[in-house]
C-alpha angles and dihedrals in degrees: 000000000000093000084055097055086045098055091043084048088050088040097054092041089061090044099056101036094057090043086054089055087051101048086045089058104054119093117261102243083060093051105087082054097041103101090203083180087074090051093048093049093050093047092050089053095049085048091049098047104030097082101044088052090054092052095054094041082050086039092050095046109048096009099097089052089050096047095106091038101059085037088057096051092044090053083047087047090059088245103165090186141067140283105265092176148307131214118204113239113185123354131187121186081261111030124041122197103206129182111210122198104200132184124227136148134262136226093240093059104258122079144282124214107212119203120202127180113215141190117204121193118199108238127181088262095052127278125339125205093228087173135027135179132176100220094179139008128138094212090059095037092237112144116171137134126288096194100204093049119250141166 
C-alpha cells in the first residue's frame, strides 16, 4: 500500500511540475482562460501509465525468450507456487530486469503473492537468473516497495 501512495506521490510531482512550467510560459493576457487543472489531469494520467505501458511493450518484445529464466529464480527463491505473471524492466540486448508476481499458498488458508525482482543475464545455453529477491511477500514477512507498483 505504501508503494502505491508513493508512485501516485512521484506521479503527481512530475505532473505538476511540468504543468507549473506550462502555466509560467503562457503569456499573461491567456492566463485567467488557461484551466491549468485539465493540464495537470491529463498529465497524471500520462505519469501513472507511462510506465506501466513501457514495461508491456518491453514484456511483449523480449518475455517469451525470459520465461525459464524467471521460473528458475523463483524456484531459487523457495517459491512453492506458480508463476502468476512477470513484466520486463529494463532489457539490453545482454541483461534483462525483470519483476515476477507468483502464487503460492498461505498458511491461513487463502493466498500470497509473492514479488521478486530479477536480473537475467543471456548465456550461450538461454537466459540465467545472476541475481534474485523476494520484495513482498506476506509467508516470508518481507514487506518493501515495488516501485512500479505491482501485486
Amino acid at each position: 500500500m505504501f508503494g502505491v501512495i508513493l508512485y501516485i506521490g512521484a506521479c503527481s510531482a512530475v505532473a505538476g511540475a511540468i504543468t507549473f512550467l506550462w502555466v509560467i510560459t503562457r503569456p499573461i493576457h491567456t492566463r485567467d482562460e488557461m484551466r491549468s487543472w485539465r493540464v495537470f489531469g491529463a498529465l497524471m494520467i500520462i505519469a501513472l501509465s507511462l510506465p506501466y505501458g513501457v514495461f508491456e511493450a518491453l514484456t511483449g518484445y523480449v518475455g517469451k525468450e525470459l520465461d525459464k529464466g524467471v521460473e528458475e529464480a523463483m524456484m531459487l527463491e523457495g517459491i512453492e507456487g506458480e508463476l502468476r505473471y512477470y513484466r520486463v524492466l529494463w532489457y539490453d540486448g545482454h541483461t534483462a530486469y525483470v519483476t515476477a508476481v507468483g502464487s503460492e499458498p498461505s498458511s491461513w488458508g487463502g493466498e500470497d503473492r509473492p514479488v521478486l525482482r530479477i536480473t537475467l543475464e543471456k548465456t550461450p545455453k538461454g537466459w540465467t537468473a545472476t541475481y534474485a529477491k523476494v520484495i513482498y511477500s506476506d509467508n516470508r514477512n518481507k514487506d518493501g516497495v515495488v516501485f512500479p507498483p505491482y501485486w
